[in-house]
Structures are given as structure tokens and as C-alpha cells.
C-alpha positions in Angstrom: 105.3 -35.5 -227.1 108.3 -35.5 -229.5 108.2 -31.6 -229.1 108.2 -31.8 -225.3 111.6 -34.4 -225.1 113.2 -32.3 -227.7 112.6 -29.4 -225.2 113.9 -31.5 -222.4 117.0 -32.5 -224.3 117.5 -28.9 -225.0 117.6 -27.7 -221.4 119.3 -30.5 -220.2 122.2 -29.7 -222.8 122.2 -26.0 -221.9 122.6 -27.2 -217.8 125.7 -29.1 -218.9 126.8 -26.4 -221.1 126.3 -24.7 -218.0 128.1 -26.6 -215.4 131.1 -27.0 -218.2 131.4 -23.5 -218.2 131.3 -22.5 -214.7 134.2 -25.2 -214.1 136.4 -23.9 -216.9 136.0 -20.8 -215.1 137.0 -21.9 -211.7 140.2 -23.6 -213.3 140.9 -20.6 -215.6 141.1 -18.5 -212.3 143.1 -20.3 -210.4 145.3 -21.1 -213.5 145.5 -17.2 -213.6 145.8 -16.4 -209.6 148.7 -19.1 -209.6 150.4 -17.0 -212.5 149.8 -14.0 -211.0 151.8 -15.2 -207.5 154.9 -15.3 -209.6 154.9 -19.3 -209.7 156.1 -20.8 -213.1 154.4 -24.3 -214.3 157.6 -25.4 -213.1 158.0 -23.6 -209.8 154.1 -24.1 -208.7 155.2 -27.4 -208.3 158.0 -29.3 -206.5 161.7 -28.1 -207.9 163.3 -31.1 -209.8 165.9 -31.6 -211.7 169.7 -31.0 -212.4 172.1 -27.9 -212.4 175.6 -27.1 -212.3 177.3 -24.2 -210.5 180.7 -23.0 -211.0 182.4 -20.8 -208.6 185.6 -19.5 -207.7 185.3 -18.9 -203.7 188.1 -21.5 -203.0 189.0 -19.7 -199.7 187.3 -22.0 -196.9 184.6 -19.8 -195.7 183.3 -18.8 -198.6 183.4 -22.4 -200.5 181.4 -23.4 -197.4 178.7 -20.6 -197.8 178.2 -21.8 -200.8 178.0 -25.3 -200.0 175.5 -24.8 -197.1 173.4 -22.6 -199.1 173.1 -25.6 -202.0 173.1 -28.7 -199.0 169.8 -27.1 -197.5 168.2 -25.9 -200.4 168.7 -29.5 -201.8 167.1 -30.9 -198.4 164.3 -28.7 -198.8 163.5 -29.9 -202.4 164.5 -33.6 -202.4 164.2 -33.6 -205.9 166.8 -31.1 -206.8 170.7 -32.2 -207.6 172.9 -28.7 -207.6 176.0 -30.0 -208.6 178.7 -27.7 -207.1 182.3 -27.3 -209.4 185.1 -24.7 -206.9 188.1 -23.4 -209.5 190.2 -20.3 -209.4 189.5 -17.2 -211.7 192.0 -18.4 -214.2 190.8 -21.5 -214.8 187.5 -20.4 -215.1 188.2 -18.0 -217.9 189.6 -20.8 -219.6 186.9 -23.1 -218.7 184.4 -21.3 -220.0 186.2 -20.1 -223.0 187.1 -23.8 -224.1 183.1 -24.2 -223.1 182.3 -22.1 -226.1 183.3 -25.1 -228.1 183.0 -28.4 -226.3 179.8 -27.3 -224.9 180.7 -28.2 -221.4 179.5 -25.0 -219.9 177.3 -24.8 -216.3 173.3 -23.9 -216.1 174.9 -20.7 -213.1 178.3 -19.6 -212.5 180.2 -16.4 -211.3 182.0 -14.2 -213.4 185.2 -12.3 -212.6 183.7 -8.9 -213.3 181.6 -7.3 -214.7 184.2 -6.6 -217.9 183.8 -10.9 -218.1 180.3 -10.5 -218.2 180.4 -8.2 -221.3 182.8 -11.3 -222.8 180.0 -13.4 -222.0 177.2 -11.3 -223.6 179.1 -11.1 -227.3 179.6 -14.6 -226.9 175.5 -15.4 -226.8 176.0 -17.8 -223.7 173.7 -16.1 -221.0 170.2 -15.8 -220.4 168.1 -12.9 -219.3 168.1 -13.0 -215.3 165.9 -9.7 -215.0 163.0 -12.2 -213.6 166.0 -12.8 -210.4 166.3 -9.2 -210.2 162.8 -8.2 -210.4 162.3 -11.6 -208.0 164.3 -9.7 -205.3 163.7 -6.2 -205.9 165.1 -4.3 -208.6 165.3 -1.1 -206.6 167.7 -2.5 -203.6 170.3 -3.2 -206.6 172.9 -0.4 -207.7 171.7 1.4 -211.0 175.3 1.6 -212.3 176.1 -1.9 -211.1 173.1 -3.5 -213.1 174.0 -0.9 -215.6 177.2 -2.3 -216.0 175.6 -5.7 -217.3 173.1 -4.7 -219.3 173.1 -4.3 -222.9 169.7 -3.6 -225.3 167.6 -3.4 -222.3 168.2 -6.6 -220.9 170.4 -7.6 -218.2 172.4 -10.9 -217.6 174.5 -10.4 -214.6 173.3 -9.9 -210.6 175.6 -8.5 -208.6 176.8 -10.7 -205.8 179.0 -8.8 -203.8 180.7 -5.6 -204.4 184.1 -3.8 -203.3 186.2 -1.0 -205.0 190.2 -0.4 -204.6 191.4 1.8 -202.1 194.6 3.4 -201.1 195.9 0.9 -198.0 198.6 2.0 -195.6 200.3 1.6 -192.6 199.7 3.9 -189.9 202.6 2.9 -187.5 205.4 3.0 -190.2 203.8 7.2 -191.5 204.3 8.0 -187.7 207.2 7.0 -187.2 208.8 8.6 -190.4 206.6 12.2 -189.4 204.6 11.4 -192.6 200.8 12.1 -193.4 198.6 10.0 -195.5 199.2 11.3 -199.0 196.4 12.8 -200.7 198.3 12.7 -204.7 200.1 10.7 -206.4 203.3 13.0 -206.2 203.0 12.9 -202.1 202.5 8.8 -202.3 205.9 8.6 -204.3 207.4 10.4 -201.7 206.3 8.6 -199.2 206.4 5.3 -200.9 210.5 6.3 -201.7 210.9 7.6 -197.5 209.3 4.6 -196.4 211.6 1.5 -198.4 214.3 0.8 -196.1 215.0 -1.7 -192.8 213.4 -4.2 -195.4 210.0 -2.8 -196.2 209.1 -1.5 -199.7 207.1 1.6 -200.1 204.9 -0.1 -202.9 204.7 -3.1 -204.4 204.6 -3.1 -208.3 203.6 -6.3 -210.0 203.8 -7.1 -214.1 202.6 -10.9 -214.5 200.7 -11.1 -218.0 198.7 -13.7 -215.8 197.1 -10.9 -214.3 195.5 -7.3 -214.2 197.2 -5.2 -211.8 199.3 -3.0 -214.3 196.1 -2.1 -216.3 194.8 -1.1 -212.9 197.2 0.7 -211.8 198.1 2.7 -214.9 193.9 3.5 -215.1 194.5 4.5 -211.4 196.8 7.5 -212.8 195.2 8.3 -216.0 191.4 8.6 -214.2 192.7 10.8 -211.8 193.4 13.1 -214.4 190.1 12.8 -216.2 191.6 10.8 -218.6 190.8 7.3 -219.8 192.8 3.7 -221.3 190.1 3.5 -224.0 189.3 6.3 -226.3 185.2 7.2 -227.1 185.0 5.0 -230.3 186.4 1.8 -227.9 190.1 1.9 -229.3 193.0 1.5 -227.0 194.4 5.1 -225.6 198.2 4.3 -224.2 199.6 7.0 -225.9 198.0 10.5 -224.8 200.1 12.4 -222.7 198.3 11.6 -219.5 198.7 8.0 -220.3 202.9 8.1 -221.3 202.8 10.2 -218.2 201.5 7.1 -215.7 203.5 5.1 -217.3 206.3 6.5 -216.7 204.9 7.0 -212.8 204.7 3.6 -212.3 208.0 2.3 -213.6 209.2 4.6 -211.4 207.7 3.3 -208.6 209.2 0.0 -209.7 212.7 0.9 -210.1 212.4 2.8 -206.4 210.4 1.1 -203.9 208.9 -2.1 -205.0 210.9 -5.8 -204.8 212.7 -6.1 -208.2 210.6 -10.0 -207.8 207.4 -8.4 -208.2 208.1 -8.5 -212.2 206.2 -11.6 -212.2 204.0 -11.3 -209.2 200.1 -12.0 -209.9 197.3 -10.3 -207.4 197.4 -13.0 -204.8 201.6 -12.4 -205.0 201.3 -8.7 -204.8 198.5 -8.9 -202.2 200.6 -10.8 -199.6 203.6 -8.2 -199.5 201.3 -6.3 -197.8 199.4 -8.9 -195.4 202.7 -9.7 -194.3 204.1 -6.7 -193.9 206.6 -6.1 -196.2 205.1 -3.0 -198.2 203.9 0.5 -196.8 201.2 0.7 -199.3 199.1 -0.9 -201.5 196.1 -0.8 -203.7 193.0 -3.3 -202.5 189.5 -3.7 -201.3 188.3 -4.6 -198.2 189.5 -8.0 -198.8 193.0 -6.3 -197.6 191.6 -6.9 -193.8 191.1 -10.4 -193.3 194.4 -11.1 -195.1 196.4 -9.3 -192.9 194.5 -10.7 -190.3 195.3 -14.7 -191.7 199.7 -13.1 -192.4 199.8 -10.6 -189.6 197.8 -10.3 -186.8 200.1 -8.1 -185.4 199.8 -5.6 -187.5 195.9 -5.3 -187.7 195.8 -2.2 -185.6 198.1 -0.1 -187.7 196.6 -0.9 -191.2 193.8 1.7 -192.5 192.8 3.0 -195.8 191.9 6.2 -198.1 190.7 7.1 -201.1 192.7 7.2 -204.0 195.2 9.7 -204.7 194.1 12.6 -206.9 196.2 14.2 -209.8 196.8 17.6 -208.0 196.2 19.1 -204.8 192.3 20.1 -204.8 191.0 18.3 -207.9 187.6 16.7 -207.1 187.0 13.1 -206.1 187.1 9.8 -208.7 186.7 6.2 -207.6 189.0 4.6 -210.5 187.5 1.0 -210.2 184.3 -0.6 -208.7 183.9 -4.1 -209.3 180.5 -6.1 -208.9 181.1 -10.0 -209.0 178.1 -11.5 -210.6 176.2 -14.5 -211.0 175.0 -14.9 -214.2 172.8 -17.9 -215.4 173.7 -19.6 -219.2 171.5 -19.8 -222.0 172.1 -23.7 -222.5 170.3 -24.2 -219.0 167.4 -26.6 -219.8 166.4 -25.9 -216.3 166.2 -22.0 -215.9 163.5 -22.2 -213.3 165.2 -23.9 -210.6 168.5 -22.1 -211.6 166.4 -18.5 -210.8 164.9 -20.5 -207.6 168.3 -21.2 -206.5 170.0 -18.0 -206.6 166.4 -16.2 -205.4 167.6 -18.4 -202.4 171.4 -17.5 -201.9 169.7 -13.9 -201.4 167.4 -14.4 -198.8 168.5 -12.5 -195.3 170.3 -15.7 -193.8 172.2 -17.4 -196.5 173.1 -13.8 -197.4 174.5 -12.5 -194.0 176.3 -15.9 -193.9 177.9 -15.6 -197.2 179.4 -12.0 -196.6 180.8 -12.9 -193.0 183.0 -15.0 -194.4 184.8 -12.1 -195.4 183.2 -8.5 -193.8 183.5 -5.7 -195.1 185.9 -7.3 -198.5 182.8 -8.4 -199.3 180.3 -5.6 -199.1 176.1 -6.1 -199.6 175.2 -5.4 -203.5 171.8 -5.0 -202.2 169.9 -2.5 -199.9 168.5 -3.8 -196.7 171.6 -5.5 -195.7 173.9 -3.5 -194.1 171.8 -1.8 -191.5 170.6 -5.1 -190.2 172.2 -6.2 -186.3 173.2 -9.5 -187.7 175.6 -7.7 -190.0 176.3 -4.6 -187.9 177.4 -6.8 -184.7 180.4 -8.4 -186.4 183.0 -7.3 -184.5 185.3 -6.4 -188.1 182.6 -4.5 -189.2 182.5 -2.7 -186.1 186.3 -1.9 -186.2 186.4 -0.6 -189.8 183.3 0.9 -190.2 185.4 4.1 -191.1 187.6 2.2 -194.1 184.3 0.7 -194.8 182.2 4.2 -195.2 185.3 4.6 -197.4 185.1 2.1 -199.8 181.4 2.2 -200.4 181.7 5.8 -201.6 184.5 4.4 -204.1 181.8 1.4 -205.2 179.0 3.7 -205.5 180.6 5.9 -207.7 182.7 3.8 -209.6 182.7 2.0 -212.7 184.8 -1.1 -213.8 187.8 -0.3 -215.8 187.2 0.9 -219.1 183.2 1.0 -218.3 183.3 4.8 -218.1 182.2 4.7 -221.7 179.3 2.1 -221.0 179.9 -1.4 -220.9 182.2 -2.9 -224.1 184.0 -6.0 -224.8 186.8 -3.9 -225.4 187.1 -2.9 -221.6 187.1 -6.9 -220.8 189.2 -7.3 -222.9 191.6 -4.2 -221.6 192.1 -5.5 -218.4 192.3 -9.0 -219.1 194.8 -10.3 -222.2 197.7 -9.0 -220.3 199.0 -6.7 -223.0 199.4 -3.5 -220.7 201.7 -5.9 -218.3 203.8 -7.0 -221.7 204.2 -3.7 -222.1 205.8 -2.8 -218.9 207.7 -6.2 -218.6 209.2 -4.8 -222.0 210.3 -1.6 -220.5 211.7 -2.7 -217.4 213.6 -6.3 -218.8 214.7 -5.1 -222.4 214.8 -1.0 -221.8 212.6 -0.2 -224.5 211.7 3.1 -224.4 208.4 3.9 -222.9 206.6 5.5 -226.3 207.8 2.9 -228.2 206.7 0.3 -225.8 202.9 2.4 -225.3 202.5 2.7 -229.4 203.4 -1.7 -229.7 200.8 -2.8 -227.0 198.0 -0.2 -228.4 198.5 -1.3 -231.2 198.4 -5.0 -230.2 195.0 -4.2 -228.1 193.1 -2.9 -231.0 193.9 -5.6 -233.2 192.4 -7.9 -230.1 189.3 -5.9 -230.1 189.0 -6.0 -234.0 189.7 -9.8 -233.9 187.2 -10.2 -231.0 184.9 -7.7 -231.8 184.9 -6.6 -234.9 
């Protein structure tokens, strides 16, 4: 008897063991299925939680993409608080700079360029957002724009939208002076010079420190010749031939057909002698359009664009700058998973198409998919400049920020954003220094920025 109950107990132990087993299977599976879908522990269940985003659309369209995108995303997950901070691109630098040490810093934000994102990376501050990448499709995203953010195999900046500067003109004022559209940079002098009189200005030339546009315009000249502003160990190059020669190119434009105010001018300064038709030409992206359109409407039919001038007659084509403005996500997040969700969302079709009508074709699609769909085609600027368009996403596919054609660096951040190249031309132009003297001073102030920053 005792023999046959400790037989029973056996079995019945073993049908337990049994039943235990197959239901730690069961959940084990659909633990593993559930992983295998792509959902986090976090994202398999309802988002929660808390993030900031800070952003630098303040143009009303663009502020209220953004705005819609997080209000319905929010009413989808009732959970979710996505708190939304709107500041310019100055004050974001410095935000997030003075970040560094308060600790006040957002879970997503944008970033200038991509030059800002390489700031961001020797800093530590972002996370890894290849899962958002991969999330959307790797392959619909530029290899030289995620390129351009990656460093050790791991990348920490999407691409939002993308656009790359063009030569801009005015078609009505070449007519009428017999003039075609210049394909170097001796025939756009020459032009630029015919074309300042009856108040207009052949070119705008703009030197605040607050700004960029000298860097680009001096890497403008000295790409055209093959040359670059950084040297291949990262050092500052101001003083090659190539580069005292652009120099002296562009204060020449300045002393002959640009407003003797534009000494000072920033971007948004610069931008609106055009828009309001008070320069020939200028150097832009497609965001060039819609301001003319807000200044001038008049004189949307006459404005077109071309690629940038070449060096000499018959050298091959260069795009001198293509710029990528990112998201990135920050590594002091403590809620990475609905961060990814969230800009997983500002991707999909709709909120994507809305985002980039706010301003068509300044705003081109950094991912495939996009631009051949009817709800983007249809838009009636689209439509009119497809031509400038086909234009300026030859100049973004085969363009690099400035400095990047060495890879990215800190250094090429750093280039076009301390202001040192402007300095430098403000010192030529206000106090007469003499240009290699002037070139020599602000390389030498550069690299002791990157040894100081870099190291």
C-alpha cells in the first residue's frame, strides 16, 4: 500500500511538473513573439510619462505642425505629457550649452546642423537613436546624411528635413541688363557689379559674429576650387592661396555691390534684402521661396535659382553645403521609449506631409517615399519650382556640411559657428588690416578653439 501512494504521489507530482511546464512555455512564447514585434516592456503597454521637446520652428506654420503632431499624439495616449519649449537657434545653442551644467537639458530637441550635432556628441549628451532609424527604415534615409552624425558606428542624429544653398537670382533684372545666369564666380561679380544701381545691390555681404554666413560664403569659394577651410589633421586652413584668394573675392563684393549695413547683418537680415527685393542675388535654400512670397509677391515670378558657381569655366560640379536638421534624443531622458515613439510618429505619411507644407520645397523630405506621393506633388509651389527643386536636391545629395568633407569633427562645428571667420572680415573691412594678416590672427584663434574644445 505505502508503495502504491508513493507511486501515486509520484505521478501526480510529475502531471504538475507537467502542467507548470507547459504554461511557462506558453508565457515564454508570447513573452518572445511580443519582443520580436518590436514592442519594448514599455511600449507593449500604454505610453506614459513625461518629455520635453525643444524646437526652433518659431515661424507659424511650422510651430503648429509641431504642435498638432504632439496634441494628437497626446490624445491618443492619455497618459503621455510632451511638453513643447519654441526658441530661436541662438538661444538654443546657448540653452543647451548652459544645460551642460545646470542640467536643465530636454528628453528630444532639434539641432542646428549637423556640425551641432558633432558638438553634442563630444559633449556625451545624446543617446543612440539607431532603433528610430531602423524603426522607420534605415534605407529611405541619406547614407551621407546619417553619415554625417555618426561616429564609432553609432548614430545620434535623424535627419528631419534637408535643403542645400543655391545660387538665387532674379530673372527680370539679368534681362533687362542682356545678362545670362553666371556660371563662375568671376561672371557673378560681374554681374553682381552691372546689376547695383536704381537702388538694388548685386549681392548682399553680411559679417555679424552672431552668425555663419561669411564661413559659408568663403567655403563657397574655396570648395569650388577643390580646396577646403580645414586642413586633413582638423586645423584651421585660412591661409592657402585658394583661401587668401576668397577672401579677398568677397571683400570685394562688399566694397562693390552689397549695402555698406550688411556689416552687421545676421541670416534672417541678409535673407530679407533679397525677399524684398533689394539684391540681384543671393545664396539660400528653398526657404528663399516662401520668403519672397511673405516680402514680395510681386516678384515671385522672376526669382529662380542655380547651382553654385564653379572656379573656372568647365570644372566639374560641387555642392558646397548640405545641411540635414536633426532630431536627436538626450542621454538624461529617463523616458527613451516614448521619446523614440514620439518621433516614430512625427514620421508617419500625414504628420510628415503636414510638417513639410508649411514650407515646400525649403523644406525638402530626408526620407524616400515622400516626394513621389500626390499629397506632396499637388502643392501648387511644388508644382511651380519643381525645376529649382530638381536643383537643390542634386546639391543636398551630394553635399556635405561645412567642414564635413573630412568626416564629421567638432572642429567643423566649431568652424562655422564661433564667429571667428566674420571677426576676421569685420577686421578687414572696419580697421583695414591687411587680408594675410587678418587670415594668419583668426587661424590662429580657431585652432586654439579646437585645442581648447577638443583637445
Amino acid at each position: 500500500m505505502k508503495a502504491k501512494k508513493l507511486l501515486a504521489i509520484l505521478l501526480a507530482l510529475v502531471m504538475l511538473l507537467t502542467l507548470a511546464a507547459c504554461g511557462g512555455t506558453e508565457d515564454t512564447a508570447d513573452t518572445q513573439a511580443a519582443a520580436g514585434s518590436g514592442d519594448s516592456a514599455d511600449t507593449a503597454q500604454e505610453l506614459s510619462g513625461e518629455i520635453t521637446f525643444w524646437h526652433c520652428f518659431t515661424q507659424g506654420a511650422r510651430m503648429e505642425a509641431i504642435e498638432d503632431a504632439a496634441a494628437s499624439f497626446m490624445e491618443a495616449h492619455p497618459g503621455v505629457t510632451i511638453n513643447i519649449e519654441t526658441m530661436s537657434w541662438g538661444d538654443f545653442n546657448t540653452k543647451w550649452n548652459a544645460g551642460l551644467t545646470t542640467g536643465d537639458l530636454p528628453d528630444i530637441s532639434v539641432a542646428q546642423n549637423t556640425g551641432e550635432v558633432a558638438e553634442m556628441i563630444n559633449a556625451g549628451v545624446l543617446a543612440d537613436i539607431s532603433g528610430v532609424i531602423d524603426a522607420i527604415g534605415r534605407d529611405r534615409f541619406s547614407e551621407n546624411a546619417l553619415g554625417d552624425m555618426t561616429t564609432d558606428g553609432v548614430t545620434y542624429g535623424i535627419p528631419y528635413y534637408s535643403h542645400a544653398q543655391v545660387m538665387w537670382y532674379r530673372e527680370d533684372l539679368l534681362d533687362a541688363a542682356g545678362l545670362d545666369v553666371p556660371t563662375t564666380w568671376d561672371e557673378f561679380y560681374e554681374a553682381a557689379v552691372a546689376l547695383t544701381k536704381d537702388g538694388v545691390y548685386g549681392a548682399g555681404f553680411s559679417c555679424s559674429p552672431n552668425d555663419l554666413l561669411c564661413t559659408r560664403y568663403l567655403n563657397y569659394y574655396v570648395r569650388s576650387a577643390g580646396g577646403s577651410l580645414l586642413n586633413d589633421d582638423l586645423t584651421a586652413n585660412l591661409t592657402s592661396d585658394i583661401a587668401l584668394e576668397g577672401i579677398e573675392f568677397w571683400v570685394n563684393v562688399y566694397k562693390n555691390c552689397s549695402p555698406a549695413e550688411t556689416i552687421n547683418y545676421t541670416v534672417n537680415d541678409h535673407a530679407t534684402l533679397f525677399y524684398q527685393g533689394t539684391t540681384a542675388f543671393d545664396f539660400n535654400s528653398g526657404f528663399m521661396i516662401s520668403g519672397v512670397e511673405s516680402n514680395r509677391a510681386d516678384l515671385v515670378d522672376y526669382i529662380s535659382c542655380a547651382p553654385l558657381p564653379l572656379y573656372k569655366e568647365g570644372d566639374p560640379y560641387y555642392s558646397a553645403e548640405a545641411t540635414h536638421i536633426p532630431l536627436v534624443m538626450w542621454e538624461n531622458s529617463e523616458n527613451k521609449a516614448l521619446c523614440q515613439a514620439f518621433i516614430e510618429y512625427l514620421y508617419e505619411d500625414d504628420n510628415y506631409l503636414y510638417f513639410l507644407s508649411a514650407v515646400p520645397v525649403g523644406m525638402l523630405p530626408s526620407i524616400t517615399g515622400i516626394s513621389d506621393q500626390e499629397a506632396y506633388l499637388s502643392n501648387e509651389t511644388v508644382q511651380k519650382f519643381s525645376e529649382e527643386a530638381a536643383i537643390i536636391e542634386q546639391a543636398v545629395e551630394e553635399g556635405r556640411a561645412i567642414g564635413f568633407e573630412h568626416g564629421p569633427s567638432v572642429q567643423a562645428g566649431l568652424l562655422s559657428s564661433q564667429g571667428v571667420v566674420e571677426e576676421m572680415f569685420q577686421d578687414i573691412l572696419i580697421n583695414g588690416t591687411d587680408i594675410p594678416t587678418a587670415a594668419q590672427a583668426a587661424e590662429d584663434q580657431l585652432n586654439e578653439i579646437f585645442e581648447t574644445m577638443v583637445g
